[in-house]
N, C-alpha and C positions, 0 to 999 in steps of 0.2 A: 370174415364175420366182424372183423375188430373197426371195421371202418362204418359199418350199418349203426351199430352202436350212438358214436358221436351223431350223426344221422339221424337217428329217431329220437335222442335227446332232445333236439333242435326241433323237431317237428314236433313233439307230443302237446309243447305250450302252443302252437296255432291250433291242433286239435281242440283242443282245452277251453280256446275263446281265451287264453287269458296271453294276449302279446305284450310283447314288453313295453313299456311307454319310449318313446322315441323322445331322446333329448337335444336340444336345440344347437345344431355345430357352433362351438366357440367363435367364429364371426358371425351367426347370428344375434350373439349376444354381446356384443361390443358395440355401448349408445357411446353416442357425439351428443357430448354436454356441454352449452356453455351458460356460463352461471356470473351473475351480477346481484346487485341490491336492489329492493324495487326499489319506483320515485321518491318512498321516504327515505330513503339511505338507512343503516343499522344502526344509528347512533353511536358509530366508534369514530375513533381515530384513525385516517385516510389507511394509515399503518396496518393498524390493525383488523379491518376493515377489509383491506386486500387479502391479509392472510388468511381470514376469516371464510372468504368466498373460495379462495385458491383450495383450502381444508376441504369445507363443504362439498365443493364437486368435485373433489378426488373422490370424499368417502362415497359421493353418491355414485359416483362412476362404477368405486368397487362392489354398493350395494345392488346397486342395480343388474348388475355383471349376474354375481351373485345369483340373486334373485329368479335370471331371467336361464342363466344355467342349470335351476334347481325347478323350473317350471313355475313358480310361485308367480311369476308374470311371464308373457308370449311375447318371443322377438320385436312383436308389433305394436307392444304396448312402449318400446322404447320409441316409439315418434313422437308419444307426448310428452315427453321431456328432453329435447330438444335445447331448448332452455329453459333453463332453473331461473325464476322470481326468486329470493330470499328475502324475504318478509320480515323484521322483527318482530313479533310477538311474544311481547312479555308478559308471565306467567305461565306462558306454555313450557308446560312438565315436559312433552316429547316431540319430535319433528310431525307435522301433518304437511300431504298435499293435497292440492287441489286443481284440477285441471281444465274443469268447466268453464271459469269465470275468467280465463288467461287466453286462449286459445286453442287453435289446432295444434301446435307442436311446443307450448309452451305451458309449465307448471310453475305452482306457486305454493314455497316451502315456507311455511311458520315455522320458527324457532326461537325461544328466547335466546338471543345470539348475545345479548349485556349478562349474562349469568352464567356464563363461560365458557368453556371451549366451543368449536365446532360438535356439530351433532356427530355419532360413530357410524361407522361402516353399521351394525347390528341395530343401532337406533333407528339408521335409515333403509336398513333389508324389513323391518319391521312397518315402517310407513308407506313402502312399495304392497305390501303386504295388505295394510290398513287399505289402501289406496282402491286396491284391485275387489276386495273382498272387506266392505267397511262393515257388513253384520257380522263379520267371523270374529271368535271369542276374543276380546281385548278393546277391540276396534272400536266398540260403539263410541260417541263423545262422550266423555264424562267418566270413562273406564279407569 
C-alpha cells in the first residue's frame, strides 16, 4: 500500500489539469553572445571601452541564462541576441533592447555606458523582461 501512495500523489495533479510547468534543461539555456560597440563606438577610452563590452556580455550572458531558466524568456528567444549592439545612450536611466531594427540574430542595447559602470546582471534580466513583455508593469517608455 505504501507504494500506491507516492503513485497517486504524482497522478492527482494530471487529474487536476494542473501539470507542472516544464522548465527549460540548462543547455537550452546557454546563449552565445558576442557583444561590441555599434559604429559610433561608447565614447571611452579603447581601455575602458574593452572592459566595458567584456562586463556587459558576461552580465548579459548571466541575465539571460537567468531569464531563460526562469521562463521569463524561451530557449528560442536566445537566437536574437546572438549579438549584442552596445549603443551609447546617454541619459538612459536603464538598459533597453531592441531587436527589430538590427536583425535576425542580432540586438541593440541602449545604456548610458559614460555614467558608469557596466549595466548588472538584474538591470539586464529586467530588459530581457522589458524586451519580451514591453506592456508588463515597469516596461512602458517613460516608466
Amino acid at each position: 500500500m505504501r507504494a500506491a501512495v507516492p503513485l497517486a500523489l504524482a497522478v492527482l495533479p494530471a487529474l487536476a489539469g494542473a501539470a507542472p510547468a516544464a522548465r527549460p534543461a540548462a543547455a537550452q539555456c546557454t546563449p552565445v553572445v558576442q557583444a561590441s560597440p555599434d559604429r559610433n563606438g561608447l565614447n571611452l577610452s579603447p581601455e575602458r571601452t574593452a572592459r566595458m563590452v567584456a562586463e556587459t556580455r558576461d552580465h548579459f550572458v548571466a541575465a539571460a541564462r537567468a531569464a531563460c531558466a526562469s521562463g521569463v524568456i524561451a530557449p528560442r528567444d536566445l537566437a536574437h541576441f546572438r549579438r549584442l549592439l552596445l549603443r551609447d545612450a546617454e541619459g538612459t536611466t536603464e538598459p533597453m533592447l531592441f531587436t527589430r531594427e538590427a536583425g535576425p540574430t542580432t540586438a541593440i542595447l541602449d545604456f548610458a555606458y559614460q555614467d558608469g559602470p557596466a549595466p548588472t546582471v538584474a538591470e539586464l534580466r529586467n530588459a530581457l523582461r522589458c524586451w519580451k513583455r514591453p506592456s508588463a508593469r515597469g516596461c512602458e517608455i517613460g516608466d
